[in-house]
C-alpha positions in Angstrom: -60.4 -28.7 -196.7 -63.0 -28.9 -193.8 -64.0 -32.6 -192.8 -68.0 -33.1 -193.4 -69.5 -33.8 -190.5 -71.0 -37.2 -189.9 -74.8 -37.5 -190.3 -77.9 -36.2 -191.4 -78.8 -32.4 -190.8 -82.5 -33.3 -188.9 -84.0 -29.8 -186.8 -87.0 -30.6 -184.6 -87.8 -32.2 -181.5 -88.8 -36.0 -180.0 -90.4 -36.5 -177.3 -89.2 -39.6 -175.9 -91.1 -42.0 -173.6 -88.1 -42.9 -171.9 -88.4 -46.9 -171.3 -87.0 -47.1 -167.3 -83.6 -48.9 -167.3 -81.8 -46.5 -169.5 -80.3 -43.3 -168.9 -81.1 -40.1 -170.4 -77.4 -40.4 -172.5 -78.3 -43.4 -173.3 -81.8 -42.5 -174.8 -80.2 -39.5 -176.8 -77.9 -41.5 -178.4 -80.6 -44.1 -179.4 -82.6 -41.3 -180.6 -79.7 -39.5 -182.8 -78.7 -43.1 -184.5 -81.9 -43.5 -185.0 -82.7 -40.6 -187.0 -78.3 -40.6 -187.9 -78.2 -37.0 -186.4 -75.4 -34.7 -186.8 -76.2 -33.3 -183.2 -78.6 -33.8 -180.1 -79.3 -33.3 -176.7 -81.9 -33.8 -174.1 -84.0 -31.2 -172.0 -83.7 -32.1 -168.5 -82.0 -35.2 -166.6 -84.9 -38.5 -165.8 -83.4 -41.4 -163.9 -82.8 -44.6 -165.4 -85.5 -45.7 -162.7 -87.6 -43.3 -164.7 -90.3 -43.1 -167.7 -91.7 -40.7 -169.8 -91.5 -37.7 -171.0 -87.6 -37.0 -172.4 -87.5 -33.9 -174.6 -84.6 -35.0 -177.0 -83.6 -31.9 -179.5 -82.0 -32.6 -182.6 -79.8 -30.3 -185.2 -80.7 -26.5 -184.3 -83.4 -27.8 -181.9 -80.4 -28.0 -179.5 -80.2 -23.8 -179.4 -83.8 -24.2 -177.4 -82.7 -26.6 -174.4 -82.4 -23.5 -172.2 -86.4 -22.6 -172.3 -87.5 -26.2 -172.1 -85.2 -26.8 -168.9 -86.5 -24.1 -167.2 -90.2 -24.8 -167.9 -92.3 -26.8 -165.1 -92.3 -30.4 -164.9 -95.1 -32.8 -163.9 -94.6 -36.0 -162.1 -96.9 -39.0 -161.0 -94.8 -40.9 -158.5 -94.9 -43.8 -156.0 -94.0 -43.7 -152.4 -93.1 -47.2 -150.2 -92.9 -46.1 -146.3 -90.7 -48.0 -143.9 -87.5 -47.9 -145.5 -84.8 -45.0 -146.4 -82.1 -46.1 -148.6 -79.0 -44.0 -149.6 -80.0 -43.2 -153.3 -83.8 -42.3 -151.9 -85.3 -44.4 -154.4 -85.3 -48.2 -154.8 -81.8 -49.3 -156.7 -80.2 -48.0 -153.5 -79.3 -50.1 -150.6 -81.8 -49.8 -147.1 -80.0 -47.3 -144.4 -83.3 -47.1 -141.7 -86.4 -48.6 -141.9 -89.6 -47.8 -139.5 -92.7 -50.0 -138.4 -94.9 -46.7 -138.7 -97.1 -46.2 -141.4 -98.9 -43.1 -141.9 -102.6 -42.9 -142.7 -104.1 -40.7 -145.3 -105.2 -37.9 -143.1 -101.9 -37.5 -141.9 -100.1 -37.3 -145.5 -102.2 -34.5 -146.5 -101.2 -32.6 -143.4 -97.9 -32.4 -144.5 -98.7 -32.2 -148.0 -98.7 -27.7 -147.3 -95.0 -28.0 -146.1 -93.8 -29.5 -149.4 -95.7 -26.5 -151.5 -94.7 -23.5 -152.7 -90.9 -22.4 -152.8 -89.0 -24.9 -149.8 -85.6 -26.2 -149.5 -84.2 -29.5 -150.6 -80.9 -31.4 -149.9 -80.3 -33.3 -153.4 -79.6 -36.8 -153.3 -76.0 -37.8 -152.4 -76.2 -40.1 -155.9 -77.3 -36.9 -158.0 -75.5 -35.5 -160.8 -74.6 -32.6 -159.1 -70.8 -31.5 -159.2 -68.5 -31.3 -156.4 -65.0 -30.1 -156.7 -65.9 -31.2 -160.6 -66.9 -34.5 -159.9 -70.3 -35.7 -159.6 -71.8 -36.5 -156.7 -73.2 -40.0 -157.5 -69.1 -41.0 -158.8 -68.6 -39.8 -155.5 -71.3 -41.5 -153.7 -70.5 -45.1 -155.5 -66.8 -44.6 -155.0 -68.1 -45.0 -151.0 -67.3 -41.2 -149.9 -69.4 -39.3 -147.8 -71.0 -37.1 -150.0 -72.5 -33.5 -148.0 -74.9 -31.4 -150.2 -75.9 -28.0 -149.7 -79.6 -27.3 -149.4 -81.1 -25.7 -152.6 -84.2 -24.0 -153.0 -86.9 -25.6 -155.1 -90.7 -24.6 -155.8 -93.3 -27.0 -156.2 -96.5 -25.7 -157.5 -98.9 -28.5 -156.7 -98.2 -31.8 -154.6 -101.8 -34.0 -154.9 -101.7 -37.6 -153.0 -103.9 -39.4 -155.3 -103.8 -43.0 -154.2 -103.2 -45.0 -151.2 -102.8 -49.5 -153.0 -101.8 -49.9 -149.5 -100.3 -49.5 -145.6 -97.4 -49.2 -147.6 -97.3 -47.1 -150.8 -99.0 -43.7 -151.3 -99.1 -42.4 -155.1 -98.8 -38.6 -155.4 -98.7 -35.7 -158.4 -96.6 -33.0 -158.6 -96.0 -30.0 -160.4 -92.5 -28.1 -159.7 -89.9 -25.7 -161.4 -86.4 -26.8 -161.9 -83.9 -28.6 -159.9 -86.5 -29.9 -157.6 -85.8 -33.8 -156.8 -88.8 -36.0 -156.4 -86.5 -38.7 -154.7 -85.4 -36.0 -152.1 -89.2 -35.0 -151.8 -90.4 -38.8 -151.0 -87.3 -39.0 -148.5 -88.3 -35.7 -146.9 -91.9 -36.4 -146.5 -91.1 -40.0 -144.8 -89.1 -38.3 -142.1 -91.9 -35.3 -142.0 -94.2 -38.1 -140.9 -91.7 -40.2 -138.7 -91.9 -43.2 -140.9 -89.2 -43.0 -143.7 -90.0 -43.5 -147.6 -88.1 -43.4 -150.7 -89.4 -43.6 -154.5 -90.2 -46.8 -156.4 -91.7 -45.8 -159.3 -91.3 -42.4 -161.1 -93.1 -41.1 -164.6 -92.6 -37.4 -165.8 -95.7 -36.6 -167.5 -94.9 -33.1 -168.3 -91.7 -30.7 -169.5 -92.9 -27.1 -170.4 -95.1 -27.3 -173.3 -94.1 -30.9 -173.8 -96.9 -33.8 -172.5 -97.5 -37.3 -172.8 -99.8 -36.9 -175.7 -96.5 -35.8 -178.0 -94.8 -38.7 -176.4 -93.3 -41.3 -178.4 -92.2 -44.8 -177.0 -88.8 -46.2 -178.7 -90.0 -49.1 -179.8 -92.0 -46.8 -182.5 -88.7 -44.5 -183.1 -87.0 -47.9 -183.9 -90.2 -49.4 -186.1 -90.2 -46.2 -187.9 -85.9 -45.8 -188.5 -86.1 -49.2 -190.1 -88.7 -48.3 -193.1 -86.2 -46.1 -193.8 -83.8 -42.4 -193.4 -86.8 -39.6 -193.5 -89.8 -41.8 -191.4 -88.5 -41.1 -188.2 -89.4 -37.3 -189.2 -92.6 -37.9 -188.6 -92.6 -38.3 -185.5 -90.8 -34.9 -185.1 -92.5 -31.8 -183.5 -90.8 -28.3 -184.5 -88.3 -26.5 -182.9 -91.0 -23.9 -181.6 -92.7 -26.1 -180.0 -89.5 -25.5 -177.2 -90.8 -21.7 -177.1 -94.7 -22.3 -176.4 -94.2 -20.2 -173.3 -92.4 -17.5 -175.7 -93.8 -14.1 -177.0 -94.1 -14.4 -180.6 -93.3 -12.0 -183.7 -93.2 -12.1 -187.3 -90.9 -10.0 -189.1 -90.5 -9.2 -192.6 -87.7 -10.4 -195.3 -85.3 -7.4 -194.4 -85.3 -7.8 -190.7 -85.2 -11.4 -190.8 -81.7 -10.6 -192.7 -80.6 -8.4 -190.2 -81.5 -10.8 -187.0 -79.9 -13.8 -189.0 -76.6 -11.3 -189.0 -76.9 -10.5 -184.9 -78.2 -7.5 -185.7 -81.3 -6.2 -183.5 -84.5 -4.6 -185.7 -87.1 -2.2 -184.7 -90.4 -3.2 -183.3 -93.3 -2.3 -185.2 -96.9 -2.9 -185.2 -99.8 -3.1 -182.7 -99.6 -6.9 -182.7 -95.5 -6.5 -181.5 -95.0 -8.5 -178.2 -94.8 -5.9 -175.2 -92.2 -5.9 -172.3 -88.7 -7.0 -171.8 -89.6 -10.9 -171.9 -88.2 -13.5 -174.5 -89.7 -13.2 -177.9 -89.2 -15.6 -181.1 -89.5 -14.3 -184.8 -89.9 -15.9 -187.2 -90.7 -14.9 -191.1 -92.7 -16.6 -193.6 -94.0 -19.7 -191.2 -90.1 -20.2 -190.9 -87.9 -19.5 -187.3 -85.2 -16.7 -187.6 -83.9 -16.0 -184.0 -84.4 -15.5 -180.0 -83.9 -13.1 -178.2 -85.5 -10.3 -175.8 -87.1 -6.9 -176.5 -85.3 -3.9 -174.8 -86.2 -0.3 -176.0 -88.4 -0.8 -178.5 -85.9 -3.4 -180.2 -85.5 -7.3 -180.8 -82.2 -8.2 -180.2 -81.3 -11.6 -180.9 -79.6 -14.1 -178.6 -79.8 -17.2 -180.5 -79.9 -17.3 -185.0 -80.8 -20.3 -186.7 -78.8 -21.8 -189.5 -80.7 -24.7 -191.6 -78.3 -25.4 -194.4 -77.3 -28.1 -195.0 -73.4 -27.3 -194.3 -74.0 -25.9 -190.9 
């Protein structure tokens, strides 16, 4: 006889406001005891030095991670000049430090070299894999840690605020696997004066923003009224696919896409192209998959009994 798996069979996503201190495992397992989850995961890595916005997926929410990961990312963030440390933001110990201070003209100089698609060495304390060990293990263990450049694209890099000689305060939008800690270490050199992060707020993941946010200390108010409040606070699992094609299918090809099977296309209002596509039937979210000949062929079915 099969062993029941432990916990409730929640679908849907929350959109943590990640509280800084805490890592992003630590937040999804807050969030699945909270709501005593069967299963959960999170779209895309913050920083315990980190807030906001922490796309946690719960239950068959979990089968959209991929398209929130790879959706763009908005960041406000806060630069202090003068000092470089070896984790590029400020829990890491000081490794140079300058007497220059740029001025604002000079920052928005740069600010063109840091736009568009540019390469990035990630942080030696990054959660990047090496040899199957992450870098950071590596890093704390007090190895030299060497990183390959990677390519990143950032869309839009604003500075918005100068408190000080100091600090600068910038906005960024970027694609995925670009570091904001390596982008405040970068600019410092860039303008000869050093700078790492010390404060860091994601304000934006795909379709995901800060007005869907919700801080723990509601998640926790709401878990102790009782089992289904924290529901509530749940937005649906298509709210992952907002940057999706979208097609609604009738009763006999839903049956056929919950079986893997691909259906025919029909209708003027059918998505066109070869791009990602969602169907759903009824209000209610069969499958994804891509359209290739005149056919929706499902990558990903979705199972919301209770025994799944």
């Amino acid at each position: 006889m099969a062993r029941r798996k432990k916990g409730r069979s929640v679908h849907g996503w929350l959109v943590l406001d990640k509280p800084v201190g805490m890592t992003s495992t630590q937040a999804v397992g807050a969030v699945r005891r909270a709501f005593d989850a069967r299963k959960a995961g999170h779209a895309g890595t913050l920083d315990p030095l980190a807030t906001g916005i922490l796309p946690i997926a719960l239950g068959e929410a979990t089968k959209t991670v991929p398209y929130a990961v790879d959706g763009q990312k908005s960041y406000r963030f806060t630069v202090r000049w003068g000092v470089e440390t070896d984790t590029d933001d400020a829990e890491g110990r000081t490794v140079k430090t300058s007497e220059a201070r740029p001025d604002r003209p000079a920052i928005e100089a740069v600010l063109g070299d840091f736009t568009g698609a540019i390469e990035q060495v990630p942080p030696a304390f990054s959660a990047i894999k090496i040899d199957g060990n992450r870098a950071y293990d590596l890093a704390r263990s007090g190895e030299q840690v060497v990183l390959e450049p990677r390519l990143a694209h950032i869309d839009r890099l604003d500075l918005v605020a100068m408190p000080d000689a100091d600090t600068a305060e910038f906005e960024a939008d970027c694609g995925r696997g670009t570091y904001v800690r390596a982008l405040a270490r970068d600019m410092g050199r860039a303008l000869g004066c050093l700078g790492h992060v010390i404060a860091l707020r994601r304000t934006r993941v795909a379709g995901f923003t800060e007005a869907d946010a919700v801080r723990m200390e509601t998640l926790q108010q709401a878990a102790a009224v009782g089992p289904d409040e924290p529901e509530r606070l749940l937005l649906p699992i298509e709210a992952a696919l907002s940057e999706l094609a979208a097609l609604a299918v009738g009763q006999n090809d839903a049956a056929r896409l919950l079986r893997g099977q691909a259906v025919l296309i029909r209708g003027r209002d059918a998505p066109l192209g070869g791009g990602a596509t969602y169907a759903t039937c009824k209000g209610n979210l069969i499958a994804v998959g891509h359209i290739e000949k005149g056919e929706l062929k499902p990558t990903r079915v979705f199972n919301f009994s209770e025994g799944h």
